[in-house]
C-alpha positions as CSV (number, residue, x, y, z in Angstrom):
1,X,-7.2,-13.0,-3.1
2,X,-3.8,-12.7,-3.1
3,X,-1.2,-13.1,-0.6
4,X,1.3,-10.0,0.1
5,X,3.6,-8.1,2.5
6,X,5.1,-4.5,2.6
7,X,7.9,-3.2,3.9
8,X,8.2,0.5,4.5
9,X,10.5,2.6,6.1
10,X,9.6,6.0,7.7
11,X,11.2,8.5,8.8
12,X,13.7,8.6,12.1
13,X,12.9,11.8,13.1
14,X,9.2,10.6,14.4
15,X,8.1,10.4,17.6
16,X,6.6,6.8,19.0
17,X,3.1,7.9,18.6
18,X,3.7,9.5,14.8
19,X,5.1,6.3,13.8
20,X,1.9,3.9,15.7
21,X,-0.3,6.6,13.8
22,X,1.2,6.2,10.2
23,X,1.1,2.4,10.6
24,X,-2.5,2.4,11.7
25,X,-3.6,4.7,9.1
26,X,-2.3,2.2,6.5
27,X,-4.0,-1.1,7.9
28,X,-7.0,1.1,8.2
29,X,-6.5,1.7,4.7
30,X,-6.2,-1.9,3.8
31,X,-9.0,-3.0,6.0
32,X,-11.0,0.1,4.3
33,X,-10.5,-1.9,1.1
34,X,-11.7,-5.6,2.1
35,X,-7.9,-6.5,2.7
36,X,-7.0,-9.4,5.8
37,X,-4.7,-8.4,7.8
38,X,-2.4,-11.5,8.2
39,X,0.1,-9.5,10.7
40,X,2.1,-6.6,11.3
41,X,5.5,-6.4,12.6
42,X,7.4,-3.3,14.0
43,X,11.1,-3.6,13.4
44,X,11.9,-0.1,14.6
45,X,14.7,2.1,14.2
46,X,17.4,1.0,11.8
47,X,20.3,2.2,10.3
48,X,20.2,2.2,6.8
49,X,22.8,1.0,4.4
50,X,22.7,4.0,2.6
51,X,21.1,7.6,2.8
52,X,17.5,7.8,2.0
53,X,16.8,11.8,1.9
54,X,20.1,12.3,3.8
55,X,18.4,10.3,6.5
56,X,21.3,7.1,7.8
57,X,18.1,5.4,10.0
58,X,14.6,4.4,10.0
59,X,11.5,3.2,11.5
60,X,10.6,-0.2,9.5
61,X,7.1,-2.1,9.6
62,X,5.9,-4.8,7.8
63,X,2.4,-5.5,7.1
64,X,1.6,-8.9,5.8
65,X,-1.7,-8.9,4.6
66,X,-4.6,-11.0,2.1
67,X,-6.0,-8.7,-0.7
68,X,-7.2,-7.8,-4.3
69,X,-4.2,-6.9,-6.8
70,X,-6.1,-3.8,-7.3
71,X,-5.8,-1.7,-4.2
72,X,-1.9,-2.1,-4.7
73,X,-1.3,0.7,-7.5
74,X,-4.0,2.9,-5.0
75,X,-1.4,2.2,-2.2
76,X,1.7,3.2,-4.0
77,X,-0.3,6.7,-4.7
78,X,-0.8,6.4,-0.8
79,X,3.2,5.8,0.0
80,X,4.2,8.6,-2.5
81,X,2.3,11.3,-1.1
82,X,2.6,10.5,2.4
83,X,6.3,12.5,3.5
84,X,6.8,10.3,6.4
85,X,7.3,7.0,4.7
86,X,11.0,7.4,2.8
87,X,10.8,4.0,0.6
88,X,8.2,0.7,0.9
89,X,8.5,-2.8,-1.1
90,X,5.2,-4.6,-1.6
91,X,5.9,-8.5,-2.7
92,X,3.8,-11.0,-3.6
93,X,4.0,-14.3,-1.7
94,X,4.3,-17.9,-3.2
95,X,3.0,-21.0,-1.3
96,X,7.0,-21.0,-0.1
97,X,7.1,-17.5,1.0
98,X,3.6,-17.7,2.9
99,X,4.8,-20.9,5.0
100,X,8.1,-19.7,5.7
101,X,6.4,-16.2,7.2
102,X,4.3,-19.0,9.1
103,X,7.5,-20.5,10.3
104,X,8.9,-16.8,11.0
105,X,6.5,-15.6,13.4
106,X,6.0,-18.1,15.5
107,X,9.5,-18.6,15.8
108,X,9.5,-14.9,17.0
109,X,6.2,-15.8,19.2
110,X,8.4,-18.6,20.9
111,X,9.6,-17.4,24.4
112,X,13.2,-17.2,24.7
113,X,15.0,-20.7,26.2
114,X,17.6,-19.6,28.7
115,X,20.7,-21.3,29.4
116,X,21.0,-23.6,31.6
């Protein structure tokens, strides 16, 4: 099993719960095809660098995630029909890449030190 992440980004005109539903129906889909869920991050809404579909913002989630190579083209078919997601980036992860999202998220985990 390989180790990946996806980025997508959906788009800004969805509500809260739209944007919860889309995420969970693609770890369901991962999870559907005997795929570990590492972890899942939501970014939210972002202003984009350029237009996407004359959309200037998204919602963006990442999804970090242990799985067969296989299920990745099935997934891209997934992303391309679905009208809500505007673009994704699957990337496989090196032995570098996997530590450093280690180091990532539980830097983000850390409670904030205040100033003293």
């Amino acid at each position: 099993m390989n180790h990946y992440e996806t980025v997508f980004i959906m788009n800004p005109v969805l509500s809260e719960d739209q944007v919860k539903e889309t995420v969970k129906r693609y770890t369901a889909y991962l999870k559907k095809n005997k795929a570990e869920i590492v972890s899942e991050e939501n970014w939210g809404l972002k202003k984009l660098r350029y237009p996407i579909a004359k959309k200037k913002s998204g919602f963006y989630c990442l999804i970090e995630y242990k799985a067969n190579g296989v299920i990745l083209s099935e997934m891209d078919v997934e992303f391309k029909r679905d009208e809500t997601v505007l673009r994704w980036l699957t990337v496989k992860l090196d032995k570098f890449a996997t530590e450093y999202a280690v180091r990532r998220r539980t830097r983000l985990n850390e409670p904030k030190k205040s100033a003293e």
